[in-house]
Each structure stands twice: as C-alpha cells, then as structure tokens.
C-alpha positions as CSV (number, residue, x, y, z in Angstrom):
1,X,0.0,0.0,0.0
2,X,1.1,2.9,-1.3
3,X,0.2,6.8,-1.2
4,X,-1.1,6.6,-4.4
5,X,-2.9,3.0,-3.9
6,X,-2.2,-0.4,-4.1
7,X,0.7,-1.2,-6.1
8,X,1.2,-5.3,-7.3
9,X,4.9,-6.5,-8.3
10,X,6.9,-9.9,-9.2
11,X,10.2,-8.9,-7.4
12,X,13.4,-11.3,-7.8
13,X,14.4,-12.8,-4.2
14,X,17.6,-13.6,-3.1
15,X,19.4,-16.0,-0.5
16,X,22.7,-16.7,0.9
17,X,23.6,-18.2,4.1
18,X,25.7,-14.3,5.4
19,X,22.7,-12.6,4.6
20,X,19.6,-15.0,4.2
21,X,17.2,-13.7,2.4
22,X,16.8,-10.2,0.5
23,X,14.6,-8.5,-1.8
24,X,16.0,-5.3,-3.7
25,X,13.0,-4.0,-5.0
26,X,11.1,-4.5,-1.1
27,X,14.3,-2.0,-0.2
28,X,14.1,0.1,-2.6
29,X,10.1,0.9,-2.1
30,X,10.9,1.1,1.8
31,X,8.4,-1.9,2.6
32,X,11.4,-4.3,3.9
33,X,9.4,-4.2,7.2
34,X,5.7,-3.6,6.6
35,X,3.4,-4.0,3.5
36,X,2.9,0.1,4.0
37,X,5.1,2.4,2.3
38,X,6.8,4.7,4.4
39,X,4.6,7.1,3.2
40,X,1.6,5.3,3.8
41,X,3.1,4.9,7.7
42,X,3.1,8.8,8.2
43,X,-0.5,9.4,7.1
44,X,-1.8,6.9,9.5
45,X,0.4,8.4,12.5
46,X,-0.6,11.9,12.0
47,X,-4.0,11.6,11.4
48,X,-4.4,9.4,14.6
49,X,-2.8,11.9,16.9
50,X,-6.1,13.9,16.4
51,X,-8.6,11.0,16.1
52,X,-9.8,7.7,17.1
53,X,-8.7,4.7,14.9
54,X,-12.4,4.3,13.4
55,X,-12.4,7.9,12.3
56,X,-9.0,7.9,11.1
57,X,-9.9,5.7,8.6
58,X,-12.9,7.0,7.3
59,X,-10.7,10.2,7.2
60,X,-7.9,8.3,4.9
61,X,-10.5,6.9,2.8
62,X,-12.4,10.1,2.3
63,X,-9.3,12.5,1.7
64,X,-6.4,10.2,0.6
65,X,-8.3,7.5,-1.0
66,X,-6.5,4.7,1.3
67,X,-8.7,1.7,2.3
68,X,-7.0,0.8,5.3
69,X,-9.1,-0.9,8.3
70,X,-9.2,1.0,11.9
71,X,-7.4,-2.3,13.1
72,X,-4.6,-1.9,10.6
73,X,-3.8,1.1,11.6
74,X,-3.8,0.7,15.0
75,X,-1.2,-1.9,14.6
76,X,0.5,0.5,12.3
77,X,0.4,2.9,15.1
78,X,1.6,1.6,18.0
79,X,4.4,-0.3,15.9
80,X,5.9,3.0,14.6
81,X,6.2,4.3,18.3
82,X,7.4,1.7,19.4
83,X,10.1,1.8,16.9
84,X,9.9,5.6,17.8
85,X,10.9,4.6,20.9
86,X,13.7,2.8,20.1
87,X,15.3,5.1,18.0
88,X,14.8,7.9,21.3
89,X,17.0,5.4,23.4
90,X,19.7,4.3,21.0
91,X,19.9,8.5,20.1
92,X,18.9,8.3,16.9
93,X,16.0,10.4,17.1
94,X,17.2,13.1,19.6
95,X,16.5,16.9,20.4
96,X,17.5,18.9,17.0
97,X,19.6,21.8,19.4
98,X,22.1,22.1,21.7
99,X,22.9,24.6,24.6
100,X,24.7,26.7,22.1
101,X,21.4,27.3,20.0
102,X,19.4,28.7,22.6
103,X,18.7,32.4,23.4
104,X,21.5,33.4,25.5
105,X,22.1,30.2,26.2
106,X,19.9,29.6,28.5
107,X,18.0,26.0,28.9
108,X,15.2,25.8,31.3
109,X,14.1,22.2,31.8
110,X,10.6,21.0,33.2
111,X,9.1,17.5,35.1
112,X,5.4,16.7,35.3
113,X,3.5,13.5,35.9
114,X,0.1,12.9,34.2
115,X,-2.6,10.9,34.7
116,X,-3.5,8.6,31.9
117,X,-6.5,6.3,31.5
118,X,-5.1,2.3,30.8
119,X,-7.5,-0.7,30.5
120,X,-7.6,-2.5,33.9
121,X,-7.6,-6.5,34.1
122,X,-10.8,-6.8,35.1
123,X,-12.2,-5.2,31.8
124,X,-9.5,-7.6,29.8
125,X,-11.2,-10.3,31.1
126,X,-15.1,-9.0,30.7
127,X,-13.8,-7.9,27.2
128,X,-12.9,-11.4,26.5
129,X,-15.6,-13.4,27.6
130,X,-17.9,-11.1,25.8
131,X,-15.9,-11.7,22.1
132,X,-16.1,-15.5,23.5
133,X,-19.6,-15.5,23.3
134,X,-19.8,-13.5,20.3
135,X,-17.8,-15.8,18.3
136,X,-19.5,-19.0,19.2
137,X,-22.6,-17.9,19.0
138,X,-21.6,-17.2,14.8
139,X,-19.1,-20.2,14.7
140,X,-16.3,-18.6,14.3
141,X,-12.9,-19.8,15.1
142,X,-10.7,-17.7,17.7
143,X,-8.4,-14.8,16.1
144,X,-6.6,-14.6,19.1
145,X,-2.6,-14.8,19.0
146,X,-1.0,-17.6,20.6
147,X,-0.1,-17.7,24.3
148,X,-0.6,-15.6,27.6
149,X,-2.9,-12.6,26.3
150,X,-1.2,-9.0,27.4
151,X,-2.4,-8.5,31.0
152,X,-4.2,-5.5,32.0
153,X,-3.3,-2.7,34.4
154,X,-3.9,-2.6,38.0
155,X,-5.9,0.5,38.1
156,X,-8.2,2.2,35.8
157,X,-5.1,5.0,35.9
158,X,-1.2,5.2,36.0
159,X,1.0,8.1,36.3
160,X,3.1,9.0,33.0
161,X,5.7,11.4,33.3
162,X,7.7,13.9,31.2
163,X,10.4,16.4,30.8
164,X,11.3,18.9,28.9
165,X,14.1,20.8,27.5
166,X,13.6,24.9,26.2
167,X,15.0,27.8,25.4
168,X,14.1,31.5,27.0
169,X,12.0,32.2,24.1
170,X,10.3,28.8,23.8
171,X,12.1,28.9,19.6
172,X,13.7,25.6,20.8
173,X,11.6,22.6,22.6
174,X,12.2,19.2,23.2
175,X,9.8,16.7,25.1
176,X,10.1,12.9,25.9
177,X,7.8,10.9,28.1
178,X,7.6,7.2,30.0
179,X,5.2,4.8,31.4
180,X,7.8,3.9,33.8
181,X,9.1,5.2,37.4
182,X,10.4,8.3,38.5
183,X,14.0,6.3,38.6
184,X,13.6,5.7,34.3
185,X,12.1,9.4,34.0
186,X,15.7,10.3,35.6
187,X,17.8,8.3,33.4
188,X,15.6,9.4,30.5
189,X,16.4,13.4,32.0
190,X,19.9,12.9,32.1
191,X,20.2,11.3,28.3
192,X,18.7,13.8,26.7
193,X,20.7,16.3,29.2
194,X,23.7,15.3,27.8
195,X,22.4,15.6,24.2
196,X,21.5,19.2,24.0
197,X,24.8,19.5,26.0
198,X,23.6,20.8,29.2
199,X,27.0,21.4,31.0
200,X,27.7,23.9,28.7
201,X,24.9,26.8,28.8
202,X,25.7,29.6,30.7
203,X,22.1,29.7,32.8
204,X,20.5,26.5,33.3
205,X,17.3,25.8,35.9
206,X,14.3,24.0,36.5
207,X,11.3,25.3,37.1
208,X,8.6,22.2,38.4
209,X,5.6,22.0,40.6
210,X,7.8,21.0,43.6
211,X,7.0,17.2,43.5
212,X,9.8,15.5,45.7
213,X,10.4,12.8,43.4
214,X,11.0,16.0,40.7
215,X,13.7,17.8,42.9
216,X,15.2,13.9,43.8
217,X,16.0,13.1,40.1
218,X,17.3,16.6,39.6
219,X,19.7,16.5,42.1
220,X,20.7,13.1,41.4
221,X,20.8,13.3,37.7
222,X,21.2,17.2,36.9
223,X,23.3,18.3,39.9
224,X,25.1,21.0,37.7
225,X,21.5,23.1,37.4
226,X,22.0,26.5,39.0
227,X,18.5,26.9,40.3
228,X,16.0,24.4,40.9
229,X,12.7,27.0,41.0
230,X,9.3,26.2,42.4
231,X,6.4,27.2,39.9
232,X,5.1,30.5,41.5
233,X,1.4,29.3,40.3
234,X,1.7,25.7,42.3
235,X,2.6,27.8,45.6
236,X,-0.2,30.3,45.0
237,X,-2.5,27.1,45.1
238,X,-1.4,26.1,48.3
239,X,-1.7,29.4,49.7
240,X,-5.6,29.7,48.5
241,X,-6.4,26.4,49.7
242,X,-4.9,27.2,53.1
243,X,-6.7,30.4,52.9
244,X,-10.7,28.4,52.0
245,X,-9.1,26.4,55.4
246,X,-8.3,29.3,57.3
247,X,-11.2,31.7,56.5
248,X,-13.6,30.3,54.4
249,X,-13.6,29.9,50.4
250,X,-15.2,33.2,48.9
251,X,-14.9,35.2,51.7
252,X,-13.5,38.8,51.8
253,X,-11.0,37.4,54.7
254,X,-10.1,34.8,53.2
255,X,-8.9,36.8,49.5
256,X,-7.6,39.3,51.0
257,X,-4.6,36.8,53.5
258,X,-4.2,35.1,50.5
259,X,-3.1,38.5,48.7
260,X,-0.8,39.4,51.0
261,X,0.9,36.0,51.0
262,X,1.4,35.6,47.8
263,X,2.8,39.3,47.3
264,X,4.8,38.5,50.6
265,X,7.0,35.4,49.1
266,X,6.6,37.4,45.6
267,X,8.5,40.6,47.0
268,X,10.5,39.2,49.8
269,X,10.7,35.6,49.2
270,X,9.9,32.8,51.7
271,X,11.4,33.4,54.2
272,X,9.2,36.9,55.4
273,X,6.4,34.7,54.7
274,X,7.4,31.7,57.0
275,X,8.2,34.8,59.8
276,X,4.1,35.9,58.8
277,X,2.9,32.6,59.4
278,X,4.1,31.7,62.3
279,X,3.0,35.1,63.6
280,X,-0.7,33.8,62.7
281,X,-0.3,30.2,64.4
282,X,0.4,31.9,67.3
283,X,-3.3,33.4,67.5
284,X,-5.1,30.4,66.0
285,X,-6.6,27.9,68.6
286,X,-8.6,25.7,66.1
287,X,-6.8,22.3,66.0
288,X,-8.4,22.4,62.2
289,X,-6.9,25.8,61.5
290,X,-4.2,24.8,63.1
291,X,-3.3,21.9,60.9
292,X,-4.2,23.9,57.5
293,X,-1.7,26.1,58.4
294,X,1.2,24.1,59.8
295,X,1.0,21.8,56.3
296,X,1.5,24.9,54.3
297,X,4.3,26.3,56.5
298,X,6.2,22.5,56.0
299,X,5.8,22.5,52.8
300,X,7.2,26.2,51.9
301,X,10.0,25.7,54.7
302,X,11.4,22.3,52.7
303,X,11.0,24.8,49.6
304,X,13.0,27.5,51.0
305,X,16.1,27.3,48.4
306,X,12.9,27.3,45.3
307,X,10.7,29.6,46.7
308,X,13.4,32.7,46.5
309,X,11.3,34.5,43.7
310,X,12.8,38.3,44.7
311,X,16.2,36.9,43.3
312,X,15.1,34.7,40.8
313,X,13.2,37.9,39.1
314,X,16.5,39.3,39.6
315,X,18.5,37.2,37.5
316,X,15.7,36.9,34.8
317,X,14.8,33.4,35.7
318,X,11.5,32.0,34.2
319,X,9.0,31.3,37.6
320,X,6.1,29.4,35.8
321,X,6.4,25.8,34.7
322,X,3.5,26.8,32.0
323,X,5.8,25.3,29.0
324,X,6.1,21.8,30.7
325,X,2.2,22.0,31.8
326,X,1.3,23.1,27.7
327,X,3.6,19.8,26.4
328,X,2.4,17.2,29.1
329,X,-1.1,18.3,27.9
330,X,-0.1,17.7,24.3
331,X,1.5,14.4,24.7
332,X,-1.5,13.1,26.3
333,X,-3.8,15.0,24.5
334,X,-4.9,11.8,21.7
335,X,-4.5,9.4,25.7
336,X,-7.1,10.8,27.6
337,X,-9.8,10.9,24.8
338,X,-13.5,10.5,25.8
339,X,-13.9,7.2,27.0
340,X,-10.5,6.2,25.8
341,X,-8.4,3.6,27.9
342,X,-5.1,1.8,26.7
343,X,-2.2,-0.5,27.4
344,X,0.1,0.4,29.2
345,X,3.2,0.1,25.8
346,X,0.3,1.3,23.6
347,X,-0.5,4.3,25.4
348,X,3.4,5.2,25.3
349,X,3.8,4.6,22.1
350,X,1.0,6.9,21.3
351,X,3.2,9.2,23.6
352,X,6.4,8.7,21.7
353,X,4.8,9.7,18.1
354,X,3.3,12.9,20.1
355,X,6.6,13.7,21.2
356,X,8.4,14.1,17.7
357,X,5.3,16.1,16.3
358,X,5.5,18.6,19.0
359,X,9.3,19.1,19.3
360,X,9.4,19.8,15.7
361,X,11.1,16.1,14.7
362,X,8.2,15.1,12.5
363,X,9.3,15.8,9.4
364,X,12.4,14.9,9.9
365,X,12.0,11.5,11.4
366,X,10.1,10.4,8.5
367,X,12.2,11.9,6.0
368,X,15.3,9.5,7.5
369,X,13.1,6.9,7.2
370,X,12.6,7.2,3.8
371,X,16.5,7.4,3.2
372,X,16.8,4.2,5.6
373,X,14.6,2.2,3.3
C-alpha cells in the first residue's frame, strides 16, 4: 500500500547463508518491514494523533483515497512508536539543538506526571468473555494470538511522566515521556541532558511543581542546574487552599490573607512569609486551622532554596512551569480521549509519536526513514 494505492509487483528474491534472504526492490520501495510504504506509515500516525482509529480511517479513505481498516492502523500505530521509541533510546531520534542554540544560552528544563486512562484487568477479562460469546454464538474460530494474552493494568489510571528541555524564548523545545518510574524518567532526564549538552549553557534551571520525586531526580541526575525553582502558580494554590481552610472559600478574609501572601513570598521571598505565618499560628486555637496552616508552613519551609522569587526575578529566571504544563497536555492529548483507555506500551507509544510532532522532529524523522529504506 502505497500513497497513491495499491501497487502489485513480481520482485526477484535472493538468498545466501551471510545474509539470508533479501529483496531489492522491497528495499528500494521502503516496505522491507511492513506492506505500507513509508509514506503510507506517516499518514496513518498523524491523522491518529487527532482522532480515534475508526475515524482515522474514514478520514484516509475520504481524503487520501486509502482503504486501510481502523485495526490496521492501529497496529501501524503503535508499531511506529514503538520503533519511535527505540530510535529515542539508542539516540537516533534526539532533540534537533544544543545549549549553544538557545537564546543566550539559557536552557530551562521542566518534570510533570500525568494521569492517563489504561484498560484495567478486570475489563480484559469482561472484554474477553464477551468476544467469546460473540464468536461462538456465529461459529467462528478464535483470532486470538497464541499464548498468555497481554495482562491488563492494575488500576483504571497510572502516572506518566515527562520532561522537557527549552529555550528562554520557547524557539527551541524538546519533550520525551515514560510509562515507567520516577528512577527511568531520571535516566531518561539525564540522556537527553547530555544531548542538548547541558553542561555547557551559561544559565540553566528547573522550574517544576515541587514534586519530591522532581527535585530527587534533579539532584541526582542534573546536579550542575544553577536553580531548581518552584512554579510560583503551584505555591499560590497552596496558599488559597490554606486560605478556604483558614477563613472560608469566597470570603473577603479569606482573598484578602491570600493577597498578602502571595505578594509577601513574591516581593521578599519565603522566608518573610514563613516569619508571617508563624505570627498567625500563634493566634489560632482551632486544631483544624491549626493543621491547615502548619501543612502549608512545611511545605514552603522544605521549599525555601525554590521559593526565592525576589532573586530569581532578579536574575531573569522563568517562575512558571506553563511550558512543561502546555507539552504534558499535548502528549497526552490523543490518551485521555472520551472514553479512551489503553495498554500500558500502547499508550506510550502513542506518547512517543506525540513527542516528535511537537518538538518539531516530524518531518524529519520520516524523512530519514525514507532514506533508511
């Protein structure tokens, strides 16, 4: 299957016992590995990072004139990031800049976790008694592969995570996710860390939502970061929900303490606002209040060293992890579909293909492709 139709050819095939077996002309229309053209490949992947599988082939029928089932291209899919994937671990497909290309040279990286909807076991095993019934009740024979089917998740939802890699004026990004642990996201952080070359920008920081596991993996992985910065936005969301605790959500009070906090640790960082708190515990007698309070003032006082905003603004240091926020939301964007739920591999796969779109790799992915075939 080509991108101009079907295409039928008698092709010579040759064996030796170095090689085995080879085709020249499979090589030289790139389908040494599929029976889609590379071509072909492309169209499926990026008109399923927008759509459903079903609709994606309508789509391809109706605009390219490509008959290709919603099952074939899944398979199609999840095959190319895999291979995606692959090619992000062995550095063939890796970020297109380095420290030196960015705005003053200055890299800002960012680390998120996201929530993304898999198929549990349970519903594996509903899913397959129903198609069990279905089938014998037409007499059909079983389409199902050979040995232990794929196991479901655990839970209806798992925890991806990402990082990212940018520039001061957002002109160069990079993204890569992982279904895996906050130990493979830092492994994954430190890769691409060495591949932009992150030792050698002049200004180099995170800015996260203060996660502990983030600030572990960056100072086990990136210990040469000058600044590990906590998103000013995250910390205002503390402060409100201690204020709804405190005074009451909507009241006059209750806005106007939360005001003054957040221009406190904005103006004279966190430590003025640490002093302001424990001025207030000292007048509160609700064990309730009490608590509210106490939790917030932990979890600014282990956040001193991120929380010094007067000096960050000083230096010119980014305070919002917005671009990491923007590109978890992309990756996941096609994952968390109404009523969508995936495999675990499938789901990052899906990931992988959504990170070369948005880092500006597409075309340039498929484009080697086409020369490796």
């Amino acid at each position: 299957m080509s991108v101009n139709g079907r295409l039928e050819f008698r092709r010579t095939v040759f064996w030796n016992t170095q090689r085995g077996t080879v085709a020249p002309l499979d090589i030289l229309l790139g389908v040494t590995a599929s029976k889609f053209s590379p071509g072909v490949r492309e169209m499926c992947c990026r008109e399923s990072l927008n759509c459903a599988f079903v609709p994606a082939s309508k789509n391809l029928q109706r605009t390219a004139q490509l008959s290709i089932s919603s099952f074939a291209i899944r398979s199609i899919v999840e095959s190319q990031g895999q291979h995606i994937l692959t090619q992000q671990a062995s550095g063939q497909v890796r970020p297109d800049f380095t420290a030196d290309d960015c705005t003053d040279k200055t890299v800002i990286t960012g680390t998120d976790g996201v929530m993304v909807p898999l198929v549990t076991e349970e519903q594996k095993r509903k899913r397959r008694e129903a198609e069990k019934r279905k089938r014998l009740k037409q007499g059909r024979k079983s389409t199902a592969r050979r040995g232990r089917p794929r196991r479901g998740s655990d839970g209806a939802y798992k925890e991806f995570k990402v990082v990212a890699f940018y520039s001061k004026d957002k002109k160069q990004q990079y993204a890569v996710g992982t279904s895996g642990n906050h130990e493979k996201l830092g492994r994954i952080m430190r890769r691409e860390a060495a591949r932009i070359k992150l030792t050698q920008a002049e200004v180099k920081y995170s800015v996260a939502d203060g996660a502990s596991w983030i600030l572990k993996q960056y100072n086990k992985q990136l210990p040469m970061l000058d600044e590990n910065i906590l998103d000013y936005y995250h910390l205002q969301e503390h402060v409100t929900e201690t204020s709804h605790r405190l005074f009451g959500e909507g009241t006059a009070e209750s806005v106007a303490w939360r005001e003054e906090m957040v221009g406190v640790v904005w103006e004279q960082g966190s430590l003025v606002m640490l002093d302001r708190l424990g001025e207030l515990l000292r007048t509160l007698r609700s064990p309730a209040k009490r608590r509210a309070l106490k939790s917030l003032r932990k979890y600014v006082g282990s956040r001193v060293d991120m929380t010094d905003y007067p000096s960050f603004r000083a230096a010119g240091y980014d305070t919002g992890s917005g671009p990491t926020e923007s590109v978890c939301g992309r990756l996941t964007k096609r994952l968390k579909g109404s009523g969508m739920r995936w495999d675990k591999c499938n789901a990052e796969s899906m990931m992988a293909l959504a990170s070369i779109y948005y880092s500006g790799q597409w075309d340039t992915y498929w484009k080697d492709l086409r020369k490796a075939a």
